[in-house]
N, C-alpha and C positions, 0 to 999 in steps of 0.2 A: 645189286646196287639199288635195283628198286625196296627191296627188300627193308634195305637201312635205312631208305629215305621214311618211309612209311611207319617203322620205329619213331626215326627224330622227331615226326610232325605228332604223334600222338603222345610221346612224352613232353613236346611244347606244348598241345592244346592240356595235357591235364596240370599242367604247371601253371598254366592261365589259370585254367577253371580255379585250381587250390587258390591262387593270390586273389582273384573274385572274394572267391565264398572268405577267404579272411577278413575283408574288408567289409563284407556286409553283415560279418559278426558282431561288427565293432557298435555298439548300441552306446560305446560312454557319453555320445551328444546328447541322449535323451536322458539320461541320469542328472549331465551338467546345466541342463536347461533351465533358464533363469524364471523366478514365478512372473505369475501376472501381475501386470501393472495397471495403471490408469482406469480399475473399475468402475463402471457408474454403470444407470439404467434410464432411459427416457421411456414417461407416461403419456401414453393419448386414451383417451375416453371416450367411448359413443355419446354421441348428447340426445340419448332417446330415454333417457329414464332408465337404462335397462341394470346402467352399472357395468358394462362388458369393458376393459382394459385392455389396451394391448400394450405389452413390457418388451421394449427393445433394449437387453444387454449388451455393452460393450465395453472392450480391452482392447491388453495387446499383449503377445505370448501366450492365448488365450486356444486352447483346443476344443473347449466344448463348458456352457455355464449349467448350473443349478438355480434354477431358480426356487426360493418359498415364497406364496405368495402372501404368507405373514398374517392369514385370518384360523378358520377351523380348518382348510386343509394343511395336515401337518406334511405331505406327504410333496419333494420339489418336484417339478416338470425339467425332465434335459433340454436344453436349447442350442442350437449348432451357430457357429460362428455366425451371425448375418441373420440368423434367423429370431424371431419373434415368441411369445407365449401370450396366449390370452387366458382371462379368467372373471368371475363376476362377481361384482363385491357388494354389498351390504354398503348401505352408508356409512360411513367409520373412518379414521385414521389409522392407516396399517402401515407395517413397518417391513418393507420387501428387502429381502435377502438376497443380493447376488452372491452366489459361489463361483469364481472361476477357477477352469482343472488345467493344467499346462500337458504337454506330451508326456511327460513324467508324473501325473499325476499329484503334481503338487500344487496346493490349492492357495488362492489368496480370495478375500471376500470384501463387499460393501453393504452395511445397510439402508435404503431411502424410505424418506418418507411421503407415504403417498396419502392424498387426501379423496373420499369419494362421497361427493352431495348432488342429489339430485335438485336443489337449489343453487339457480345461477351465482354465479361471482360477485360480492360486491365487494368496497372499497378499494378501488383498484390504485396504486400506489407505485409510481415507474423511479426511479433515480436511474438518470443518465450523466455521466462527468467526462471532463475530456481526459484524457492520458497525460501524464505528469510528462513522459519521455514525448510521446509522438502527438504533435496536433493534430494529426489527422483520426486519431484512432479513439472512440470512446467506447468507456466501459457502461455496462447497464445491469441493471437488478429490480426486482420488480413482487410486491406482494398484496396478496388480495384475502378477502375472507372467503371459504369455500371452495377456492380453485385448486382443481387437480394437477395443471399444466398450464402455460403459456406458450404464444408463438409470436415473434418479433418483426414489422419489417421495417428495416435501414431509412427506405424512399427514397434511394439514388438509383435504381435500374427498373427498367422498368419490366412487368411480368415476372416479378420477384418472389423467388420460393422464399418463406417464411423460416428462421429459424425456433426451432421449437428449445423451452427451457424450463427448469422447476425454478420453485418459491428456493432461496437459499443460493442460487448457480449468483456467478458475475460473468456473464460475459461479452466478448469485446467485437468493437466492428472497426474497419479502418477506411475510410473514404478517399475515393481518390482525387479530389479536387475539395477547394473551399467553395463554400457556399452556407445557403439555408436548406435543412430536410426536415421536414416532418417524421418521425420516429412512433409509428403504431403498436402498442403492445396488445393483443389479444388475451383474457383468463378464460377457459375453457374452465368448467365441470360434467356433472351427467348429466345436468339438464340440457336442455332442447337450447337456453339463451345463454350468450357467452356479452363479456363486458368489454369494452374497446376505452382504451384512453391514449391520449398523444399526448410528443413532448416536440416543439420544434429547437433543433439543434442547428446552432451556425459555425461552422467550422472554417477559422481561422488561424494564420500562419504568422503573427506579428513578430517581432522582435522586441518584447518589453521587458520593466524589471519583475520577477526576481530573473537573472541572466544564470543558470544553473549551467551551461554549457553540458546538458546529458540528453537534447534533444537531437531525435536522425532528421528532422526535414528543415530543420533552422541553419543558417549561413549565418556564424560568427565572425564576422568579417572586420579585425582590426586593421586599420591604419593607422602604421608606423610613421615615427618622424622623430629624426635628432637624433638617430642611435636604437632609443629602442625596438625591438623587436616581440610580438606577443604572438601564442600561436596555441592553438585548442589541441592539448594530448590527453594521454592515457592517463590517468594518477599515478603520479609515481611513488607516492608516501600516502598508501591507503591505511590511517590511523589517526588517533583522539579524535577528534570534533567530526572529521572529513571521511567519512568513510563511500564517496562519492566516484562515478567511473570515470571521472572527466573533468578535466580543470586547465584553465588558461597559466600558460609559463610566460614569463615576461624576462627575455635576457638583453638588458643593458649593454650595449657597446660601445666601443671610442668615437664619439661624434661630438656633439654638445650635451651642455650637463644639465640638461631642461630634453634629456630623449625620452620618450616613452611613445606611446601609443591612443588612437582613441576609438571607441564603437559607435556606431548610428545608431538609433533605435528607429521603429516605424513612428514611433506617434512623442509629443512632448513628454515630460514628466508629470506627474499627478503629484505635487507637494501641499495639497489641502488640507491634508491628513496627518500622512506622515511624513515627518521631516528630519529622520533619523536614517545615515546610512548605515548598511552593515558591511562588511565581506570579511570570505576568508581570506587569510595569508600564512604563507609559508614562507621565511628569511629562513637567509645563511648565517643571520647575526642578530641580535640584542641591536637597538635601535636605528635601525635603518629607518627614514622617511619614507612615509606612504605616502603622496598628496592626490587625493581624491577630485576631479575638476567635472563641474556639468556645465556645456557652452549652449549658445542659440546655435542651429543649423543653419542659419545663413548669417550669422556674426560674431564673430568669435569672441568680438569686445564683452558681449552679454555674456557672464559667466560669475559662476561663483565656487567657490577651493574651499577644502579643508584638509589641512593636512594631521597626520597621526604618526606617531614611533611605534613599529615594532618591541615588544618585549620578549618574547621568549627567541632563541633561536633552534633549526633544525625543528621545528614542529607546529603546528597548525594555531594558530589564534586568530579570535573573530575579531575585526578591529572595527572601528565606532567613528560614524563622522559625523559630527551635529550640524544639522541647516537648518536650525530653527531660524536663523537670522536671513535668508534666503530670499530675495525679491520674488514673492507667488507672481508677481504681476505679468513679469518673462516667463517666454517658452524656451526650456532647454531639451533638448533632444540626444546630445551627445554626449560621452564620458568618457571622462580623460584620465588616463593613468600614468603619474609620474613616480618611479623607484630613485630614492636620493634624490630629490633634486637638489641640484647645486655642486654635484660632483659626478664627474664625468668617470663613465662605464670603461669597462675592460675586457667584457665580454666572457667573464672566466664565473666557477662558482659562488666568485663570492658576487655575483652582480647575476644573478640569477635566481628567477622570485616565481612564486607558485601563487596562485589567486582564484577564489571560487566564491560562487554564491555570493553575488553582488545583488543587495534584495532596500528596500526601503521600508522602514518600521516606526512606530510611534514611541520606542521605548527606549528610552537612554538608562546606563546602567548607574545608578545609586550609590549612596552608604561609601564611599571609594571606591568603587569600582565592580559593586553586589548587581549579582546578573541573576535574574529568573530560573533556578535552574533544580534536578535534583540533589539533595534531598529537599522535601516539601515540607516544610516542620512549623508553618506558619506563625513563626517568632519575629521575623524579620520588621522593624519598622521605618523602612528606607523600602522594601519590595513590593510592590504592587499584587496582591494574589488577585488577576483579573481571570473570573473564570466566566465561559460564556455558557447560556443554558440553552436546551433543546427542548421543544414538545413536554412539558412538562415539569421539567426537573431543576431544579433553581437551589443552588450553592450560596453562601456565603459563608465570610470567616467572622468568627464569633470567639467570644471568650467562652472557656471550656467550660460546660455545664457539670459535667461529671468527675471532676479530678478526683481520679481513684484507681486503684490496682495498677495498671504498668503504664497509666496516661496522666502523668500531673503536671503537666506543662499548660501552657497559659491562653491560648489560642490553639481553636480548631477548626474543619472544615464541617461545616454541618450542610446535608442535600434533602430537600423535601421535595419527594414526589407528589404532585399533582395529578389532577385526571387529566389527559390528553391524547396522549400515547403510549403503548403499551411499553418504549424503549428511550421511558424521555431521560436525560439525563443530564450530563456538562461537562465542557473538558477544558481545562485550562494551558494554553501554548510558550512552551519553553522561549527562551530565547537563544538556544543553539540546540541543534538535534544530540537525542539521549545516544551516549556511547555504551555500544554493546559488545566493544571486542573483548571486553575480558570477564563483564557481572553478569549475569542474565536470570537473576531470579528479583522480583519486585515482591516488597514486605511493607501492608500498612495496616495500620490500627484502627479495629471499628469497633464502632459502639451502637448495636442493634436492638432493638425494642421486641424481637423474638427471633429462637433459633432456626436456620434454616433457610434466610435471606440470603439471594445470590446476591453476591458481587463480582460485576463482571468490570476489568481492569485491560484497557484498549490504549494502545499508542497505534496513530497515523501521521502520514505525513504532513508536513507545513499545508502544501495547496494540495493536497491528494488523499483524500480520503480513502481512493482504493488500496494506495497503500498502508496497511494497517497487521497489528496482529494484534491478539487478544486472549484471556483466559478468565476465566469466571471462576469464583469460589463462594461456598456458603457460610456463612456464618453459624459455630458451633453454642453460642452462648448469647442470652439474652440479658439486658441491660448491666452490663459489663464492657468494658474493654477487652477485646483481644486482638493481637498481632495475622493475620491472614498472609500466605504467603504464596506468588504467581511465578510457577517455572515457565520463563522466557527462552528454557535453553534453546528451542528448533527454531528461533525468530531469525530470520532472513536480514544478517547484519550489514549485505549488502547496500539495505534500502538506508534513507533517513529518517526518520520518526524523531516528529519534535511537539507533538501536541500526547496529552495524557487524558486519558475518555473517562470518565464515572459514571458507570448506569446500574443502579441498584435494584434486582426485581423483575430483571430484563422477562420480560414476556408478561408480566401482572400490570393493569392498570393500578395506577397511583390512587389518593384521594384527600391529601395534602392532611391528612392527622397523623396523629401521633406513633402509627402503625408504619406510618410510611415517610419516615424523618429519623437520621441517622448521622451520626457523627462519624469525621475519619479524623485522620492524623499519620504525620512521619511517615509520606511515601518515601521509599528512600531503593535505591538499585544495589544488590549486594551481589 
């Protein structure tokens, strides 16, 4: 008996063993291992003159990097996950190489660029803006002459590690109360002296217009009365004009036929300026009543309406409220949204209305009804081409100097760079954000004084510059017309982009002749 038992247990243990060793044959997870993602490398530099660098690479799915260090050693150093490479560089601009290797051996790469002077930092240049979604959260960028590295601090904690960043990085900090902070960026190079410049930031939580309803720390808080009913969702119809996360529904019900809704804002309105409203809308139908109402916060008598028709139905239209006629003299604070007035809700689709981007502009639409928009063919004499300049770069539209080869139309955009800025340029703002869901290649006509001129072709957003994308082209032909064409396919359709950037030469200063003066024509979206 014992005999068997002693059999049974050792054909169990080699029947384990066998199912063991099978499963640690099994290598396909390392085969199916996904490459490396999110390469980059951060620079620190000794500030003794010596030139010594130290290269911290990082990923993710990352087993071990390569680094070159992009001068006359051709030969990279291995670097382990967390760990560092140093090396000594020559004054110079070099171009470092991350390789990273996965468990598989399959490799993904980055290359930065590193700057290394034994001459301190000058011009040192911060841009800090708040975040389009969150108030509390701002982005930063920052570029200097010389500088290898920066390191940033916040100035809300105290005994605060510093984040370190290169020239080209954006990035973001989120604060947890409003206030004022002082905002420190340090450029570090090889030398012994590093540059300091500050920005003070105040961060505020208001509720003013433009009303986007895509902010996380904002309380949209409508009051309802007489039926209506308004409430902050999801988009449900993310297309044409709207391609936004978030927009107020507004469903009508059986109450009284004056039901809708109204919102507080923190502070009065600003109508000095602008006295144009805008919003979006989505109807169920071809002419439903919008009527737009702004009252006093402590009197409701004080108030002044405008109401608009729906045109289109089932789809997004920006609709137009003019208050040029407006008592400036009253504070209005509140907005009031009435659907149909004068016919009473039923609570069913067809009394059911979508609303975004309730913003105030100077621009009312022309010509019957001609709106700012693409294509940019500057023919129009009803359209305003207002474009605003930057650091150097100054547009106007002009009658065409060149009518020739594939440009014989009557008006152009011509931009003369100036000295100022290495990146001066101008960019002139749609009046409804450019729709990407279906075009995504930008095509326009320039006429350059020699080959080789980049042009770089930028949309950002209405109040957010950080939201932006962009793509540069050069110019193959000198004083001629040619067509230049910008693939937009990877643009992030998510976002809104309603302003058009122009910078000619991006990285050359300007010198306002003839060398640096260009005509465009016919942006147009295909």
């Amino acid at each position: 008996m014992n005999t068997v038992k002693k059999i049974f247990s050792i054909a169990f243990l080699l029947a384990v063993i066998s199912g063991c060793n099978k499963d640690y044959n099994d290598t396909s997870f390392i085969n199916n291992a996904a490459l490396p993602t999110k390469i980059a490398a951060s620079f620190t530099i000794t500030q003794n003159n010596s030139g010594l660098v130290t290269i911290l690479p990082v990923g993710e799915g990352v087993a071990y990097f390569d680094v070159y260090f992009g001068d006359v050693t051709t030969a990279p150093v291995k670097v382990s996950v967390g760990g560092v490479a140093q090396h000594i560089y020559n004054e110079g601009v070099y171009g470092v190489r991350v390789v990273a290797h996965n468990i598989a051996g399959k490799t993904a790469e980055v290359t930065q660029q590193l700057t290394v002077s034994f001459r301190a930092p000058e011009n040192l240049v911060v841009n800090v803006s708040t975040d389009a979604v969150n108030n509390f959260k701002v982005n930063l960028s920052a570029t200097a002459l010389y500088e290898t590295f920066f390191k940033v601090y916040y100035g809300d904690v105290a005994n605060e590690i510093p984040q370190p960043f290169l020239e080209g990085d954006t990035i973001s900090h989120t604060y947890a109360a409003t206030g004022n902070y002082t905002v420190k960026v340090v450029a570090y190079s090889g030398a012994k002296d590093s540059i300091v410049a500050t920005k003070l930031v105040t961060i505020t939580n208001p509720l003013v217009l433009p009303i986007t309803f895509e902010s996380s720390t904002l309380n949209y808080a409508f009051t309802d009365f007489g039926g209506g009913t308004t409430t902050v969702i999801a988009n449900p119809q993310v297309n044409g004009i709207n391609t936004s996360a978030k927009v107020a529904q507004m469903v009508k019900n059986a109450g009284q036929v004056y039901g809708g809704s109204f919102i507080a804002l923190t502070s009065p309105i600003d109508f000095s300026a602008n006295k144009v409203f805008r919003m979006k809308v989505f109807s169920p139908r071809v002419g439903a009543k919008v009527l737009l109402k702004v009252e006093n916060d402590a009197n409701a008598n004080i108030f002044y309406e405008v109401t608009t028709t729906t045109t289109v139905a089932n789809a997004w239209e920006d609709l137009v409220f003019d208050y040029s006629a407006i008592n400036t003299s009253n504070a209005y604070s509140h907005i009031v949204l009435i659907f149909d007035n004068g016919t009473n809700g039923d609570g069913s689709a067809n009394f059911t209305f979508l609303m975004d981007d309730i913003r105030l502009t100077n621009t009312l639409p022309t010509g019957g009804g001609t709106v700012l928009a693409l294509p940019l063919d500057f023919e129009s004499k009803t359209v305003k081409y207002k474009f605003t300049d930057f650091n150097g770069g100054n547009v106007t539209v002009i009658a065409n100097p060149q009518v020739s080869g594939i440009n014989t139309s009557t008006t152009v955009g011509r931009m003369i760079k100036s000295a100022d800025q290495t990146y001066g340029g101008s960019f002139i703002a749609l009046d409804n954000p450019i729709d990407f869901s279906s075009k995504k290649t930008f095509k326009m006509k320039v006429f350059s004084p020699r080959v080789g001129a980049k042009v770089l072709l930028k949309v950002e957003n209405l109040t957010s510059g950080a939201i932006s994308y962009e793509k540069e082209m050069a110019t193959t032909k000198a004083n001629a017309w040619e067509e230049l064409t910008f693939d937009y396919s990877k643009i992030d359709v998510s976002k809104s982009y309603q302003k058009v950037v122009l910078i000619f030469d991006n990285g050359t200063m300007g010198d306002g002749s003839a060398n640096f003066t260009f005509l465009f024509d016919d942006i147009s979206l295909n």
